[in-house]
C-alpha positions, 0 to 999 in steps of 0.5 A: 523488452525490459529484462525480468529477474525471478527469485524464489521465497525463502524463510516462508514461515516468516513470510506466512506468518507476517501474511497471516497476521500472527506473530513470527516463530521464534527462531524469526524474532531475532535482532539480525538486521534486515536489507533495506530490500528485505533481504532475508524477508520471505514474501509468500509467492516468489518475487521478480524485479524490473529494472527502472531508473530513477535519480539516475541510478538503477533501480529495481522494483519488485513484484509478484506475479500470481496465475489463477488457482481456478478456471483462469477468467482472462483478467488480471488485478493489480493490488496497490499496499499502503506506505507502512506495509510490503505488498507480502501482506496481501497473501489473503486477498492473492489467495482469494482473488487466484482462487476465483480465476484472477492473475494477480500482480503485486508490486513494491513501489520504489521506496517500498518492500523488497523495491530499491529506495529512491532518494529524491522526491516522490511524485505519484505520477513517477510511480504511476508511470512505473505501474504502467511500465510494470504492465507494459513489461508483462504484457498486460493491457488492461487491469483492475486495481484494488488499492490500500491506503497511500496505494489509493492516492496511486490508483487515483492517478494511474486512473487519472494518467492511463484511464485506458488500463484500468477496468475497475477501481476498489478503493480499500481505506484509501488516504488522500479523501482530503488535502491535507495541505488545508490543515497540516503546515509544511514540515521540513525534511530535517524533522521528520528524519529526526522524528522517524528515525527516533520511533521505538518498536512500542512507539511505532507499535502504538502508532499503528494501532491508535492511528489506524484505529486497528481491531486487530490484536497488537501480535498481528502488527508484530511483524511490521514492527519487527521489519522496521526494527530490523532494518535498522541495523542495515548499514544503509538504514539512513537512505531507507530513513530519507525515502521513507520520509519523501514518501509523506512529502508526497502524500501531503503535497501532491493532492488527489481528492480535487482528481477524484470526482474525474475517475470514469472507470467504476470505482468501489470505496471499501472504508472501516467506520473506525478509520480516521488515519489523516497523515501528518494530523499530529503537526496541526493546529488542534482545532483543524486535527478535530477536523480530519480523518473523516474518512468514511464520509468523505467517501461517501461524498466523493462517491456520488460526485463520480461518474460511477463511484460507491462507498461501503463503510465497514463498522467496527472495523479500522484501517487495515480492512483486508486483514480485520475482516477478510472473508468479508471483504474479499466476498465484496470484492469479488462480487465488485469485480466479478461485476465488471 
């Protein structure tokens, strides 16, 4: 049995705030460096860790693990995040999902939130791997995932690699809907280190809103460029920056839209009409960038290539689903799940 550690949230207006999508109090909005784990970082619910290795060394991801508010139902969801958020920015839907009798587990992948920052390659398979022994850890046999962004690329493969833990699959403004192989050349570690770690809070501001087509005003991204920002000044900001980067090196050479049209289990797409995020668009050609980012129809199509897959295009809406429109999307998850 694999040991786990518990930790309570501290800071929780900090935290809140992030989850609430507003900015952080005052007092919060400091130039204090941050952990490359987020020390100091408060998450909404308190956080463990399961120790795993990775490139030799010792690792620890983390997680929330939240019981039902209501009539327990005896299922558990696991919640995926996308590669620029920690998984504290699912308070809205752990608090809609516990509410309605669900366990929720939420963890930061390796690399991510308040988890230990690999610096070798990323494959999905490892993370897929960690995931099942996150479940094996605690006990839990078979789930349903909602998964975000990168976290859809993640579920695509867990689905692929343990098809028997997983119930039901919603797909929220999931990447990976194309390859991006087929239009985007290979770029080299030493440049994206250098573009990463030259991005300024407006830069990075900017980015989130024009690339994820956000109808969100720019206070509710605040605190995750505040984080990156911060983390800046951890004397270990270089090893963050490298597995930062290895994480795009997955995204864009470890396709799993070819994997999609496999997945048996019942599988929702969640996807805002504004949504036409392509990782690494801004390193094509500019005849094939025109072409990428058709995400909402690309899920429709894969969708009726599955055994038992839709799609539900959210208009007016862009990348973070969740957050732009909330009560409508957890109502349509919890109808999906509670249909499964």
């Amino acid at each position: 049995m694999r040991h786990v550690l518990t930790i309570p949230a501290l800071g929780l207006s900090l935290g809140l705030a992030l989850l609430a999508g507003t900015a952080p109090p005052a007092a919060a909005q400091t130039a204090e460096p941050l952990g490359i784990a987020l020390e100091g970082f408060a998450y909404p619910y308190p956080v463990s860790y399961l120790p795993l290795t990775r490139d030799g060394e010792a690792q620890r991801l983390a997680y929330m693990d939240v019981a039902p508010q209501g009539s327990p139902n005896g299922r558990t969801v696991v919640l995926l995040h996308g590669r620029n958020f920690p998984s504290s920015y699912w308070a809205p839907v752990i608090a809609a999902l516990s509410g309605a009798g669900y366990r929720v587990v939420a963890p930061d992948q390796l690399g991510f939130g308040k988890s230990s920052k690999p610096v070798g390659p990323f494959t999905f398979d490892r993370m897929a791997a960690d995931t099942v022994a996150l479940l094996d850890a605690l006990s839990l046999r078979r789930v349903d995932v909602v998964a975000h962004s990168m976290g859809g690329m993640l579920a695509v493969r867990l689905a692929r690699n343990a098809p028997d833990r997983v119930n039901s699959l919603l797909l929220e403004a999931p990447i990976g809907l194309e390859d991006y192989r087929f239009s985007v050349p290979p770029v080299p570690d030493a440049e994206l280190l250098k573009r990463e770690g030259a991005l300024t809070a407006e830069a990075y501001r900017k980015q989130l809103m024009t690339s994820y087509a956000l109808s969100l005003p720019e206070s509710a991204i605040e605190p995750f460029v505040e984080i990156r920002e911060r983390v800046k000044g951890s004397g270990e900001y270089p090893r963050w920056l490298q597995s930062f980067v290895n994480s795009y090196q997955a995204i864009w050479g470890q396709p799993v839209v070819h994997e999609i049209p496999l997945i048996q289990a019942p599988t929702l797409f969640v996807m805002g009409g504004n949504d036409h995020n392509a990782p690494g668009k801004p390193f094509a050609p500019p005849e094939l960038a025109a072409t990428m980012g058709r995400n909402a129809e690309h899920a429709r199509t894969l969708a009726t290539r599955m055994p038992n897959g839709r799609a539900e295009i959210f208009e007016g809406v862009g990348h973070l689903v969740h957050m732009e429109a909330t009560d409508r999307f957890n109502a349509r998850m919890l109808d999906f799940l509670d249909g499964h």
